[in-house]
N, C-alpha and C positions, 0 to 999 in steps of 0.2 A: 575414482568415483564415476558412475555410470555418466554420459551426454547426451542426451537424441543431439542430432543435427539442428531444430529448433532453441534449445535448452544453449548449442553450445554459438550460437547463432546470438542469440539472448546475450551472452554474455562477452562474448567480444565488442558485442554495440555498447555495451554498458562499460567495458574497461577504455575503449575508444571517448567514451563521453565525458568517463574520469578527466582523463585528459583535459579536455576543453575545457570543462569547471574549475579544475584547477587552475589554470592560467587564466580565467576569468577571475577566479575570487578574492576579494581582496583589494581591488584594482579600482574602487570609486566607478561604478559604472552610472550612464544614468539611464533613470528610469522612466519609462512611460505606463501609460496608465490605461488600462482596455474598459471598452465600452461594460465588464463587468466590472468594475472598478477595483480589478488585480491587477498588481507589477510586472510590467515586465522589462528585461533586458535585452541587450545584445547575447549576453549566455547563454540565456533559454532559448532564443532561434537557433544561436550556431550549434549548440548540444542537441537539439531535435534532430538539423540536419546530417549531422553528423551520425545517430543513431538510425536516420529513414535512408540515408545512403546505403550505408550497411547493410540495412535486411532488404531492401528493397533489388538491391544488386542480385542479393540472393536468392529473396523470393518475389520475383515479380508478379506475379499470380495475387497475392497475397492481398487483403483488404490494410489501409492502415486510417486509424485513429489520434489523431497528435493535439497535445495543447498548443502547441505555436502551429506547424504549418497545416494545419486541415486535416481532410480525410479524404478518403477515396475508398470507393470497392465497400461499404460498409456490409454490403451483401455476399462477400465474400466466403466458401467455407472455411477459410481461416482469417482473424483481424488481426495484427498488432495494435496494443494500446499503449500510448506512452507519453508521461509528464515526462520533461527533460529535466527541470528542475519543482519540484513538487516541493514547496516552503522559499517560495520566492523572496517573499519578506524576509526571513531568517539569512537567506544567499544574501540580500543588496543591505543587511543589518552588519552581518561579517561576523555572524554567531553559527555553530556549523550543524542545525538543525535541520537540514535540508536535503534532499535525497531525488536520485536519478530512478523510476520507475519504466520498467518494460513487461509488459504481460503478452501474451498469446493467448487470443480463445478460437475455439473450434466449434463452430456449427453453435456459437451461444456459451456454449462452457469455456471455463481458465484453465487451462492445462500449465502453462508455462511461468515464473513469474521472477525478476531479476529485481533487486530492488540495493540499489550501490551508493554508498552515502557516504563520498571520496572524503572531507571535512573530519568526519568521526570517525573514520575508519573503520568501518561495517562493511561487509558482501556478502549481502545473503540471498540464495537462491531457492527455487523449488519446481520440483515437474510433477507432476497428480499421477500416482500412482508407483512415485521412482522414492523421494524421498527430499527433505529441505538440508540444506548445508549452509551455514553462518562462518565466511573466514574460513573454506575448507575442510571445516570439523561439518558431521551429521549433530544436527539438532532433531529434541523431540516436544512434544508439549509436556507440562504435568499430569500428576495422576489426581490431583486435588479435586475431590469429589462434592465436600460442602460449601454453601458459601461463606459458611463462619469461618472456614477455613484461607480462603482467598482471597488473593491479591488482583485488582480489577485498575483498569488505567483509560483516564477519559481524555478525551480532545474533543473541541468545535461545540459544544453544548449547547450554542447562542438557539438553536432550533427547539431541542431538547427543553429548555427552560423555558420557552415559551408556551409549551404545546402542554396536554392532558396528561402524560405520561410523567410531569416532573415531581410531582407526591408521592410517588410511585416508586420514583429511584431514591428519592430522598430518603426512603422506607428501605430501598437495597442497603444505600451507605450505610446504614445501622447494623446491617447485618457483618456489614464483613469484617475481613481480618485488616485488611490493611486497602488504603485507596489512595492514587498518586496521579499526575496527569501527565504520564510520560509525552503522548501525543504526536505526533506524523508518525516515519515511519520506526520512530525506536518501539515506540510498546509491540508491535505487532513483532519486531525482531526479539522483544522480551519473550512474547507468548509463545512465539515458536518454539524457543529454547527453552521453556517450560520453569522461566524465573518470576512471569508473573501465568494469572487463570483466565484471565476474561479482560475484554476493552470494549467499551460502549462511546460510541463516536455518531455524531449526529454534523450535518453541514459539509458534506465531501459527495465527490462524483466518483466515475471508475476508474479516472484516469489516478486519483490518489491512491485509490488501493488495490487495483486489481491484481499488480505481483504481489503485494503482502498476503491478500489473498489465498493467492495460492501456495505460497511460500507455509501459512500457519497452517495449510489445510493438507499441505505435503507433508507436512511434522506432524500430522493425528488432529489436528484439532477441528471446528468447525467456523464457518463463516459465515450468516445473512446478515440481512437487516433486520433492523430492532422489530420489525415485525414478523421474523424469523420465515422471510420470503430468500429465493436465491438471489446472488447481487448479478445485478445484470447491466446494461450500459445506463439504466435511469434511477438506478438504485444512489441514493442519497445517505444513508445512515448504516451502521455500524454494530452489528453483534457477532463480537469473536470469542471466542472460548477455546479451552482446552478439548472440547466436545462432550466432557463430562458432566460440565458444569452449563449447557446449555440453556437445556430445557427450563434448568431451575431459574438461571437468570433473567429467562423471556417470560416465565411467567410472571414476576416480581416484577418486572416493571411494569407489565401489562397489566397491573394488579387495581 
């Protein structure tokens, strides 16, 4: 299967990270608590650094983005963006919903996007323009064109249910075929593989989804926010689709 140097770059840091997770999980680690009032551990440091060593070796030049150690070069014409462990909660619970994120954007866009969820046994990748692979195999999205026809999968809605748009979606649910709330990084590895159509996520930064991102959007599909803007580092919310099924689904909530 094809690699840029980037893409193969991506994923060594991401099998290197495995690593580290793995002998972290499991292990009663404790926890502290950040001034956002998310968990963190010892894991989530050493798998960051473990992953910013890496690329960093390789591309010094490079902007980087991290949930544990900071950023640098934000202005960079390439950033690496990266949750070490993204479902912190799920990692220090000892339930294996939890997933290692690495994206690359350039000059504003996501070109690259690794997304390794060592616990469930998932690896799936994608480069914008090359193609996504799930476990080695190419994935693609669906061809599901209606909404009565599709399968749609929510996470984080605490935003969502607050806000003018929840009558709205209330009025999707009715529409579809089937709705489930797979949530972090599985639904997004569903859609790519084209097992479900669409995911509506509200309460996330870019550091959760920028490789799934690119991952569903390397398989055919489409990716903004619920306001069907591009996600970009302040983007908060969540509209993925097969790309078939976009347009139909941002009008209906926006309805």
């Amino acid at each position: 299967m094809p690699q840029s140097p980037f893409l193969a770059t991506a994923l060594e840091a991401a099998r290197a990270a495995a690593d580290v997770v793995r002998h972290y999980y499991q292990s009663n680690l404790a926890i502290t608590i950040k001034a956002d009032k998310s968990p963190v551990t010892v894991a989530d440091v050493e798998t960051e650094k473990t992953i910013r060593s890496i690329v960093e070796a390789r591309y010094p030049d490079h902007g980087f983005y991290g949930e544990e150690t900071g950023s640098n070069h934000l202005d960079a014409e390439y950033v690496w963006i990266v949750d070490p462990i993204d479902g912190t909660k799920s990692f220090v619970r000892e339930y294996p919903m939890f997933s290692t994120q690495i994206a690359l954007m350039h000059r504003g866009k996501l070109i690259v996007g690794v997304s390794s969820a060592p616990a469930y046994g998932e690896l799936a990748w994608g480069e914008i323009g090359v193609g996504a692979w799930l476990n080695d195999r190419p994935i693609r999205v669906s061809e599901v064109s209606a909404i009565e026809d599709a399968a749609l999968s929510t996470g984080n809605l605490k935003t969502l249910a607050a806000g003018p748009r929840w009558p709205a979606f209330g009025r999707l649910i009715g529409r579809l075929s089937r709705i489930r709330g797979y949530g972090d990084f599985l639904h997004y590895h569903l859609l790519a593989s084209g097992k479900i159509d669409a995911v509506v996520e509200s309460d996330v930064n870019i550091l959760d989804v920028g490789a799934c991102a690119v991952i569903v959007e390397a398989a055919g599909g489409r990716f903004t926010d619920i306001d069907g803007k591009p996600l970009g580092l302040g983007s908060t919310s969540v509209l993925a689709t097969n790309g078939r099924l976009h347009e139909a689904v941002l009008s209906a909530i926006s309805a």
